[in-house]
Every structure is written in structure tokens, then in C-alpha cells.
N, C-alpha and C positions, 0 to 999 in steps of 0.2 A: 714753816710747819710742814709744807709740800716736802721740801728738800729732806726734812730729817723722816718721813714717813717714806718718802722713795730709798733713804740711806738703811730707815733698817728693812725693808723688805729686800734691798740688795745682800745686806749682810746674812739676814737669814736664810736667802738663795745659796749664798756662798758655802757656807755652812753646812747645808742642809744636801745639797747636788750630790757628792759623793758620800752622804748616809745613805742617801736614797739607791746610788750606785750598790753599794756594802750592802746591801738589802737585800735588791735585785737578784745578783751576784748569788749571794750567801745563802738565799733561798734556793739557787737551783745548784748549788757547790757540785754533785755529782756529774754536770753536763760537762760533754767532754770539746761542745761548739766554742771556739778557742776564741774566735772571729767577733761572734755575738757576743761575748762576756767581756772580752777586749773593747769593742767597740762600745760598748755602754758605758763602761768603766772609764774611758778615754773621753764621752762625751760630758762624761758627769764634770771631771776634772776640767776640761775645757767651758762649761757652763763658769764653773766657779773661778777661772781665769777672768773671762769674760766682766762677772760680777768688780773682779779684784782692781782691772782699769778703772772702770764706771765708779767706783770707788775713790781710786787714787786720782781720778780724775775732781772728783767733787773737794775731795782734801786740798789737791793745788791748787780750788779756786777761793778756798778760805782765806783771811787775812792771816799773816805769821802767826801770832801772839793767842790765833783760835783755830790752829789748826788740828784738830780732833771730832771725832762722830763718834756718837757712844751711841746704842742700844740695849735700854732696859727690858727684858724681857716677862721674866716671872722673879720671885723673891723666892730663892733656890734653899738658903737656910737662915735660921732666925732663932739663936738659941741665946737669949738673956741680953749680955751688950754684944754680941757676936750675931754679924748679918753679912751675908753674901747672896749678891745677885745672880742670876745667870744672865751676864749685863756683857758685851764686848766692843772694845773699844779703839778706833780703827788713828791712829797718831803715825806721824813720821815715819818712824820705826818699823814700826806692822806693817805699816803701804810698802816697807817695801821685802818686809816678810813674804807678807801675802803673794806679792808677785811673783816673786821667787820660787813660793811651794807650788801656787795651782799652774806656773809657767812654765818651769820646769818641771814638774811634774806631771802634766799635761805631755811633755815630751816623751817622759819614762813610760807611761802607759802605751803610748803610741809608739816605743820602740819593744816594749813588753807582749806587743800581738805576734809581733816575728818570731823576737826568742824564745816564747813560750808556746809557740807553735807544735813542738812537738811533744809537751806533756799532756798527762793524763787529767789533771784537774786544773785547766784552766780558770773554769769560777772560781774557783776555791782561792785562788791567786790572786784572778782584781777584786774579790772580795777584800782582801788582806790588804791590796796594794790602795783603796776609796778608803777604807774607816783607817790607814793611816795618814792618807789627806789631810781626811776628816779631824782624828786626833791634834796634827800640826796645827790646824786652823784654831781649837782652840786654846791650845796651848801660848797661839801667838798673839792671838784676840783677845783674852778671857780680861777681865777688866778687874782681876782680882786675882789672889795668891791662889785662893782654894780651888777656881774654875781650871788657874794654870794647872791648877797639878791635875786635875781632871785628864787635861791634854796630854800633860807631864807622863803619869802613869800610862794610858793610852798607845803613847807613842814608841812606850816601851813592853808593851808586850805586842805590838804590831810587832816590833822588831824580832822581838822572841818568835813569832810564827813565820816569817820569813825568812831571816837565818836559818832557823829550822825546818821549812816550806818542804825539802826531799829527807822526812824523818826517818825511812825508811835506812838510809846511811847514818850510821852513829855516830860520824865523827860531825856530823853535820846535827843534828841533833844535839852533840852534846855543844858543839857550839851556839845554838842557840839557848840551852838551859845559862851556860858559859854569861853569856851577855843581860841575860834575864837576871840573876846572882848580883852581877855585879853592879849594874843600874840599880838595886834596889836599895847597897850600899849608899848609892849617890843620893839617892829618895828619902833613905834614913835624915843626909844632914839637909836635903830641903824641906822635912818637914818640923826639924829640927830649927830651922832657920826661920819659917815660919811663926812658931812656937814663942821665939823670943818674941818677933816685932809686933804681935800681936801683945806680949807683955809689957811691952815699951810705948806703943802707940794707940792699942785699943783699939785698932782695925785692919783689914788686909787691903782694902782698896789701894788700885796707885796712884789715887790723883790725892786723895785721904794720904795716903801716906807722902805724898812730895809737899803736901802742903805744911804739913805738922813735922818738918824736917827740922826749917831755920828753931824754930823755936826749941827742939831737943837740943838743937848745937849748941845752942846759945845758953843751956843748962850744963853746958860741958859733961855731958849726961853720955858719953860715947863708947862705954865700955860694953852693955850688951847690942846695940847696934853693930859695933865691928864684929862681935860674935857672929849675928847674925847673917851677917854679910858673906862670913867666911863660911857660914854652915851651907848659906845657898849656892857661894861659888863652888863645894863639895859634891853638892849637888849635880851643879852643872859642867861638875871634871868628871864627874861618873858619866852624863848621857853624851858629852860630848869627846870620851876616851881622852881625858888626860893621865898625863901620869900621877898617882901612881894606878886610875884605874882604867886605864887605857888595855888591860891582856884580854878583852874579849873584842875587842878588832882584829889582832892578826886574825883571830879564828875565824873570827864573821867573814872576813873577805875571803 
């Protein structure tokens, strides 16, 4: 009971570090102290590094077969047989998601105090650069379809404000609208994709949903499932620029 009450105060640290950064930041957007907005922005991101070990630390010390932490937080929506948590769920996969965003991440911000040294809006910058942390973390946590797209969405209009970040140049601007257009494409068949298994299984969870798999299969029941599969991987050829919607990368870089 220790272990999962230290697990979700770590998660919610996690979490929570670079909103609290995105805050910070976003309240004073006009300051032009490159230093101070970098170096909060850098400590947030490394707080939630920090969390992401202690974490994946507690995960490696699980037996195989129960390696996962969940944290139920608040009951986020409740409409008839439709329920989603704001619950996130830290398995294999995510440990090492997680390390990844706030590790690397962590890096970028701390190389982002140099390069961004010489512009005019600093906050305005780690503001954008913490609540897309922030977004990643839930997208890669959320212990549910409808939380991902939370992050899902999120992560895609960070990207819009930072591609577009010097809007003042239009060709820079319009790459950023560019990439905002075209993710939303992709968003279309993830909510699309959603839409079905929610029709097919009766809920978004994915522990709910891997459990109630064998038993669709076994109905030879596979024809809106593969839809579905395929609207989500749509989805995930838009934010991850595949072809065919991969043309707002060249512009972005």
C-alpha cells in the first residue's frame, strides 16, 4: 500500500513538474531573462527525469507477469456505459517512454538556454518547450484512449507553436499552420479508430481492452477491429509524418 501511494505521488510529480514549469514560464512570457526561464524550464524537466528512474526503478523490481503501476486519480468522464479515468499507467513500454521524453528532454532544454540566448521571448519558448513535456507524458501514460488523445491533441499544437515560434516570418508560420492541418488529418482517423472499439468492445481502457481481445477473436468477429487498427495507425502516420502525411516535416525542419 506504501509502494503504490509513493508510485502515484511520483507519477503525479512527473506529471505535474513541467505544468508547473508551462505556468511559471507562461505567466511571465514578456520577460526577456533567458537564463531564469531556461533554467526553471530545465529544472522542471529534470525533476520529472528524476521521478521517471524512481519509477522504472520500482517497475524492475516487480515480478514479470505484474509488471505495471497504475494511478487512479479522479473519474474524468461518466456518460451511460462510457467511463474514462484520469488514471495513468506506467508498464514496460512507457518506462521507457518516459525516460526517453524527460531524458532527453531534459537535454534539449539545457541545450535550448544557449540557442535561445539570443531571442526576444525567451518564456514564451520554455513555456511551449514544459506543456510539450507535459503533453508527451500524457499521451504516453494516459491509461485510456480518450486521456491519450488529450496528450495526442496537445502535442500537436505544441508543435504548431514551435514550428511557428519566429511567426513574424511567414514562411515559418505557414509551416507551422502546414503541420497543425495535417496532424488533424491523422486525429480525424484516431478518433475514428476510437469510435469503432468502443463499438466493438464497450470501453477504452487497455488493460479492458487486451483482456476482451481473445474472446472477440474467438468470435471471428475481426472485421471492425482491423478497421480500427487501421484508422489508429492513420492516426499515427499523421503525427509521426508518414507517407502520405509526412509534407509538413520538410517544412517544419
Amino acid at each position: 500500500e506504501t509502494t503504490m501511494d509513493n508510485s502515484k505521488t511520483l507519477l503525479a510529480i512527473l506529471i505535474l513538474a513541467p505544468l508547473v514549469g508551462f505556468i511559471f514560464n507562461g505567466l511571465r512570457f514578456r520577460s526577456s531573462n533567458g537564463i531564469l526561464a531556461g533554467s526553471v524550464a530545465t529544472v522542471a524537466a529534470a525533476i520529472s527525469f528524476a521521478c521517471s528512474v524512481l519509477l522504472v526503478m520500482q517497475l524492475a523490481n516487480l515480478p514479470n507477469e505484474a509488471r505495471q503501476i497504475t494511478a487512479h486519480f479522479f473519474t474524468w468522464m461518466s456518460v451511460g456505459e462510457f467511463r474514462a479515468n484520469a488514471a495513468f499507467l506506467v508498464d514496460p513500454i512507457s518506462a521507457i517512454m518516459i525516460l526517453v521524453i524527460t531524458g532527453v528532454g531534459s537535454l534539449i532544454h539545457l541545450f535550448s538556454i544557449g540557442y535561445m540566448s539570443h531571442d526576444e521571448r525567451p518564456s514564451k519558448y520554455f513555456a511551449y518547450l514544459n506543456l510539450f513535456l507535459f503533453n508527451m507524458l500524457i499521451l504516453v501514460l494516459g491509461d485510456n484512449l480518450p486521456l491519450m488523445f488529450v496528450g495526442w491533441e496537445g502535442v500537436g499544437l505544441c508543435s504548431y507553436l514551435l514550428i511557428g515560434f519566429w511567426f513574424s516570418d511567414p514562411a515559418k508560420a505557414a509551416a507551422g499552420m502546414k503541420a497543425f492541418v495535417v496532424n488533424r488529418i491523422g486525429d480525424a482517423g484516431f478518433l475514428v479508430g476510437m469510435f469503432l472499439l468502443f463499438s466493438v468492445f464497450g470501453t477504452l481502457t487497455f488493460n479492458d481492452l487486451l483482456g476482451r481481445l481473445p474472446l472477440i477473436a474467438e468470435l471471428s468477429w475481426s472485421g471492425p477491429i482491423t478497421l480500427a487498427c487501421l484508422a489508429l495507425f492513420v492516426g499515427a502516420s499523421g503525427k509521426s509524418a508518414q507517407i502520405p502525411l509526412y509534407v509538413w516535416l520538410p517544412d517544419a525542419m
